[in-house]
C-alpha positions in Angstrom: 82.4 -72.3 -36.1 82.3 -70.0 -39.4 82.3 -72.1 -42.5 85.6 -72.5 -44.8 84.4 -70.6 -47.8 86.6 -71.5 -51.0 84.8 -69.6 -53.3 85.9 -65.8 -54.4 84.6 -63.5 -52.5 84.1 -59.4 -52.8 87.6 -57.6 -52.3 88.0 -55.6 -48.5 90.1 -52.9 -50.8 87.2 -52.4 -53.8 84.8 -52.1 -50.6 86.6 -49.4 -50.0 87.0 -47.8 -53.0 83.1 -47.8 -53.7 82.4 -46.5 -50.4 84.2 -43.5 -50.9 82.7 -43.2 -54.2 79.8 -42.9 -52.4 81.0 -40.0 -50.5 81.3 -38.0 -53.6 85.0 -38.1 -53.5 86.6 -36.6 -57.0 89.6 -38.7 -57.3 90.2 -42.2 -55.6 94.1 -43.4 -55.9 94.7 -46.7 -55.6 98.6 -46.8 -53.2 99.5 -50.4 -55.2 100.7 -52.0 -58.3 99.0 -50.7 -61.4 96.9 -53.8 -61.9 95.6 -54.3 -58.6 91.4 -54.3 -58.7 91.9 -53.2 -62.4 88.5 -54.7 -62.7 86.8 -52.6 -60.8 89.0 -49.4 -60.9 87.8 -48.8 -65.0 84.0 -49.0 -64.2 83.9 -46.8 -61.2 85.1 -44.3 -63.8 81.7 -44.8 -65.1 80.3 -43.6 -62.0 82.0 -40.2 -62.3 85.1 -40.6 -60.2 88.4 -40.5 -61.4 90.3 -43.4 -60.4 94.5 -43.5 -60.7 97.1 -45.4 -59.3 100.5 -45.0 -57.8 101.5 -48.2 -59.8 104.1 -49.4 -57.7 107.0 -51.5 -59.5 109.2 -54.5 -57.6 112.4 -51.6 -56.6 109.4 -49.8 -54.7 108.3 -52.9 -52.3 111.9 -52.9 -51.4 112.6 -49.1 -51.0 109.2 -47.7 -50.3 106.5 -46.5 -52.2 106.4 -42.9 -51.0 108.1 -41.2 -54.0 105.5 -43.4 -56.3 102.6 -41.9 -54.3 104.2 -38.3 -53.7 104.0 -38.2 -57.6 101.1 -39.4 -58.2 99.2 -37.1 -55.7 101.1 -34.0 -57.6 100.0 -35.1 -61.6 96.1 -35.3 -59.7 96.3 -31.9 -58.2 97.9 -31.0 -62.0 95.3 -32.6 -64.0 91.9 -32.9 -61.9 92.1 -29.9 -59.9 90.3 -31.9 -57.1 88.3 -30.9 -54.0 88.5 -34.3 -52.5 90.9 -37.3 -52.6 91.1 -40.7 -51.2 94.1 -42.3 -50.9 92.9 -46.3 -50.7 95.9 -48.7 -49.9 96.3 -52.5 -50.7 97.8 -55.8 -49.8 101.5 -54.3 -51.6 101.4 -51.0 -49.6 100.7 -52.9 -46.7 103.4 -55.3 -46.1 105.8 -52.6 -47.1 104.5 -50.7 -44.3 104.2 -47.1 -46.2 103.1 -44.1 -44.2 100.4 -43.4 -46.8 99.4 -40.0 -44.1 103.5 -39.3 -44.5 103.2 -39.0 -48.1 100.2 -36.7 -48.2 101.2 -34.6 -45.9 104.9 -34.2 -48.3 102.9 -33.8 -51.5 100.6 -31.0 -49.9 98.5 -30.9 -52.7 96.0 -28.1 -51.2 93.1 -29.9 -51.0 91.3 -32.7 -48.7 92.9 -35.6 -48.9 92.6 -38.7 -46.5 94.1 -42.1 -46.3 92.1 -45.8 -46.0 94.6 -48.1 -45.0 93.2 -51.3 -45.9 94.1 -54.2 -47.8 92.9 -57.6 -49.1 93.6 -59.9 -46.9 90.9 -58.5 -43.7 88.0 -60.9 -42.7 85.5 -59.3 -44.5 85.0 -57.1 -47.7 82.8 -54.9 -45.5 85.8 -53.7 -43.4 87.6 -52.5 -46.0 84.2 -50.3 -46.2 84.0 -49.7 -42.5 88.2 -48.0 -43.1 86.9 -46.2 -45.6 84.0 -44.5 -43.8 86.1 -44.0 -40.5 88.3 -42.1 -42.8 86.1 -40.1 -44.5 84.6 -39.1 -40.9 88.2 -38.0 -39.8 88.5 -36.2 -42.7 85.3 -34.6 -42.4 83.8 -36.0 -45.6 80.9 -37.3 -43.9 79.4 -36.8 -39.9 80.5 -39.1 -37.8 76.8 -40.0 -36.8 76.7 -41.4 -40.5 80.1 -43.4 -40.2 78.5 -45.2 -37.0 75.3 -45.9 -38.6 76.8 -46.8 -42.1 79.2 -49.1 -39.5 76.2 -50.9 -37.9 74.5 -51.8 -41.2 77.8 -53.4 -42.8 77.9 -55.6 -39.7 74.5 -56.6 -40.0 75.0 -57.2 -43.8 78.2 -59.0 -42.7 76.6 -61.5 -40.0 73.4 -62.1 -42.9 75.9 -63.5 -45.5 77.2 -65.8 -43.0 74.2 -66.7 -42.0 72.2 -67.1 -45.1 74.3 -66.0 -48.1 77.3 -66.8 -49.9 79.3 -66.9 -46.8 77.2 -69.4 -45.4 78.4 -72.2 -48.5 81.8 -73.4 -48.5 81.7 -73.2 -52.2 79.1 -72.4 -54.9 79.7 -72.5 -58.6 78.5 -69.8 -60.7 74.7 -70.6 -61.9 74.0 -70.4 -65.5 70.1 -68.7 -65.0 67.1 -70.5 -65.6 64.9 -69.2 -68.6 62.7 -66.4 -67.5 59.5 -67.1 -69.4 58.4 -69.7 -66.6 58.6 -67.0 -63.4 56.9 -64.5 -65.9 54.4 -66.8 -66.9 53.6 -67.3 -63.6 53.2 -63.8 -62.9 51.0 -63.0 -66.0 48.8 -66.1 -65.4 48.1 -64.8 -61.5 47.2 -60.9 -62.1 45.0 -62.2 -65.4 43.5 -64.5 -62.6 42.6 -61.3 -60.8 45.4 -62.3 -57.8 46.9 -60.4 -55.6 50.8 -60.1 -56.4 53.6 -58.4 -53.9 57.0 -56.9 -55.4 59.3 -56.4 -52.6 63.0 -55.0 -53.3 66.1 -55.2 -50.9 68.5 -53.4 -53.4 71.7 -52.5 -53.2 73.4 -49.5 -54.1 73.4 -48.9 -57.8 71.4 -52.0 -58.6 68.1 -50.5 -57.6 68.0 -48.8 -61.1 67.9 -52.1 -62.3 65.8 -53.9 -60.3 63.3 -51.3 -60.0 62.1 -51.8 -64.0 60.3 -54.6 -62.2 58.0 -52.7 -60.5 57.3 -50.9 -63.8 56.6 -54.1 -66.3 54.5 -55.4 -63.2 52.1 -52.3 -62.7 51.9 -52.5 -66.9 50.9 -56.1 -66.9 48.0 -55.0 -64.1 46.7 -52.8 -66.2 46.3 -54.9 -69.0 45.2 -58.0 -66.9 43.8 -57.1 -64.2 44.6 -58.5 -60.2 46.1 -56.2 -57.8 49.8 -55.2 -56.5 51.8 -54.0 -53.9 55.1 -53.1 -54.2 57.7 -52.5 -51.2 61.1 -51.2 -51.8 64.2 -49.9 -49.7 64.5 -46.7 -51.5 63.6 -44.2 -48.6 65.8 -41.7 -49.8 66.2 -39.7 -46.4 69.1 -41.9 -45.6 72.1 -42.6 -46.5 75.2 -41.2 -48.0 75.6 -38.8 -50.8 75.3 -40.8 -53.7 72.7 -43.6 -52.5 70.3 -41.0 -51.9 70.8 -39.6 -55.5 70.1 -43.0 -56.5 66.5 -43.1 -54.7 65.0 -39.9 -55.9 66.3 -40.5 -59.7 64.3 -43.7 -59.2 61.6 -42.6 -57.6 61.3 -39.7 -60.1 60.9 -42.0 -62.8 58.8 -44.0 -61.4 56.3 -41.4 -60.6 57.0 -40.0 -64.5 55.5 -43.6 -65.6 52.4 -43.2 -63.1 53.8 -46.1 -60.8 53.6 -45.8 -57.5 55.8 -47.9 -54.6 53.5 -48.3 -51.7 55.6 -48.8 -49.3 59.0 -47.3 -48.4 60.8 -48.9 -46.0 64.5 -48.2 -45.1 67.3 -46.9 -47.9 69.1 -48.8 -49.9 72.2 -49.4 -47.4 69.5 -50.8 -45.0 68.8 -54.0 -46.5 69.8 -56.2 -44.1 68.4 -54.9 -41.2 64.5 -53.9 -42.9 63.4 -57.5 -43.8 61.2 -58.0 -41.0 59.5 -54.7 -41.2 59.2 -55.1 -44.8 57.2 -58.9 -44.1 54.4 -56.7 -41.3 53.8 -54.7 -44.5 53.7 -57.7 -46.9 51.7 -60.0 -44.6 49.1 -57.0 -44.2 48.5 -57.5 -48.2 48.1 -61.0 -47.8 49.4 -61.7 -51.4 48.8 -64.6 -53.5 52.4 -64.0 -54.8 55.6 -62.5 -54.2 58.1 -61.9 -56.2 61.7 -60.4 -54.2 64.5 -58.3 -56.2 67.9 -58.1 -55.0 69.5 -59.5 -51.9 66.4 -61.8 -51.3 67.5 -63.4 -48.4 67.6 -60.4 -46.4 63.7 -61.3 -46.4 62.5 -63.7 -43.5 60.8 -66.9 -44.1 60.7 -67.1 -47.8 58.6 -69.5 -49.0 59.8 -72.4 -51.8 56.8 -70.9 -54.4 58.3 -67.1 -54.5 60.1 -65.5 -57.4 63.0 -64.6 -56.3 65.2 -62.3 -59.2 69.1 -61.5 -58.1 72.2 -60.1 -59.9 74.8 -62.6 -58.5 75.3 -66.6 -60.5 76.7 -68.0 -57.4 73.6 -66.5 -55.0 71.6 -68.0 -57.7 73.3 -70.8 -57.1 72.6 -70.7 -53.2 69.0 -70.1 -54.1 68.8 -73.4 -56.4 70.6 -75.6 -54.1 67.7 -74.5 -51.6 65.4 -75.8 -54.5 64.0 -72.5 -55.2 62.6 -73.0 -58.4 61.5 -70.1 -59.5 65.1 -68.1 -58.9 66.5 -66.3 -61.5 69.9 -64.4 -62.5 70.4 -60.7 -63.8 73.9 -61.4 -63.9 75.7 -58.8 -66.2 73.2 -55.9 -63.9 75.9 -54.7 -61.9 77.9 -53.4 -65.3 74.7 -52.4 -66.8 74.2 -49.8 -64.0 77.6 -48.6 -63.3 77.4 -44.9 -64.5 73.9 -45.4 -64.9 71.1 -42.2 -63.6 67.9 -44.1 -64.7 66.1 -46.9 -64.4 67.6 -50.1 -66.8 65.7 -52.5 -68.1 65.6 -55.8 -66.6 65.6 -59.2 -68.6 63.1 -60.6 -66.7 60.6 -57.6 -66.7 61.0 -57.4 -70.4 60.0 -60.7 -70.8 56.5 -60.2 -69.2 56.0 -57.6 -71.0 56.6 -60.2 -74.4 54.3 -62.2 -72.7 51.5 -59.6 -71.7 51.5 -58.2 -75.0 50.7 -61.6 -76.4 48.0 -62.0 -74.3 
């Protein structure tokens, strides 16, 4: 039986939205009332795409919100000038029952321009993503080999929430974070001990150039200190679409700029839940005295009470206290930190060993 969950959880239409942000889409138009995922429409902007909306009024969900959309499509062909546009629906265009495909076709803008029907109230926020990426593929925004492996990984991510994330807790409440000085006490006391310490990150998306400072203020503090490291990340950027793989070789240029090195690659950074077990072979082959995990650290078998485990989200935090992991901390304002973002940010908790290493 799934669980009830109570808490708020990620939005099916946003899902959407990012995902064909991801494709490199130039304009994303929200079909629904002008405040609908307002939060998340401004920061995409951020990122580079242009985000409108038809901003449907109370007289359209009774006579249709074609005209609204027919409109809108016209002022994005007049002020963008766009190659690519996705028209993302919600929970208003949805009960109304607008042909969203009607209304492009009538506004025949003269450029590619696809519709996600979707709205907020599917099962998970991950099929909002799925519509998205079938659309894109029928639009020929992206193979359709891509849509059906990007598919597969959002069900896996999907089925690891339930099983061991926030979809696995009826409710969590937010977590205020712990102070970071113990973890990175910890960390400074174990390389100065001439340990061996493990960095593993399951990032995802945009988060990786946050995350990834760790591996940086980690391979400082071995210099300093002494000990030895080994650092695993999903950031194979072969894979994936458009943008995430932009996302890996900015990061991965920077890190080799600094003289850090990741020693192991393993899978991209829409592979996280599904490269845990092959990142643990590569992990248990170090034999590490330590571990600290960045990201989604659950998508990591068999964690053990004593690791560091460093995440963006107060109520995973919270999922990772309640399991009386003690040396869990929050990043919690990362994910606005690295909207827009095409370099590595710094991370509270890798700026604090580096406090501490310089005092030592």
């Amino acid at each position: 039986m799934n669980t009830a969950v109570i808490h708020p959880r990620p939005n099916p239409i946003v899902a959407a939205m990012y995902t064909v942000r991801d494709m490199d889409v130039d304009v994303i138009v929200l079909h629904g009332p002008a405040g609908c995922s307002f939060m998340a429409s401004r920061p995409l902007e951020n990122a580079g795409v242009r985000v409108v909306t038809s901003a449907l009024k109370d007289n359209d969900l009774i006579f249709g919100g074609t005209e609204p959309l027919v409109r809108t499509l016209k002022e994005v062909r007049n002020k963008f000038n766009p190659k690519t546009v996705a028209v993302v629906g919600t929970c208003a265009s949805t009960i109304i029952g607008d042909d969203m495909a009607a209304a492009i076709r009538r506004a025949d803008i003269g450029c590619n321009v696809f519709p996600v029907d979707c709205h907020g109230c599917m099962a998970a926020n991950t099929d909002g993503a799925i519509r998205a990426l079938k659309a894109g593929a029928k639009a020929g925004v992206i193979p359709q080999e891509e849509c059906d492996r990007q598919t597969a990984l959002l069900k896996a991510a999907t089925e690891l929430e339930r099983q061991r994330g926030m979809a696995a807790r009826t409710y969590l409440s937010p977590a205020v974070s712990p102070t970071k000085l113990h973890v990175c006490r910890q960390i400074a006391d174990a390389l100065k001990a001439g340990k061996k310490v493990a960095v593993v990150m399951l990032a995802k998306k945009e988060l990786a150039y946050r995350f990834a400072d760790m591996f940086v203020a980690v391979d400082e503090a071995r210099r300093k200190l002494g000990g030895k490291t080994f650092f695993v990340a999903n950031m194979d950027g072969s894979v994936g679409l458009p943008r995430i793989r932009r996302y890996c070789s900015n990061i991965m240029a920077e890190l080799d700029a600094d003289g850090v090195s990741i020693d192991r690659l393993v899978g991209g950074l829409d592979e996280y839940a599904v490269v845990g077990e092959r990142m643990k072979a590569e992990v248990d082959a170090f034999a590490p005295d330590m571990t600290i995990f960045l990201g989604i650290c659950h998508a990591y078998p068999d964690l053990k009470k004593e690791d560091i485990l460093i995440t963006d989200q107060p109520r995973e935090l919270a999922n990772y206290l309640n399991q009386n992991f003690l040396s869990a901390v929050g990043e919690v304002s990362s994910h606005n930190m690295v909207m827009g973002a095409t370099g590595i940010v710094h991370l509270e908790t890798a700026d604090t060993l580096r406090e501490i290493v310089r005092e030592m």
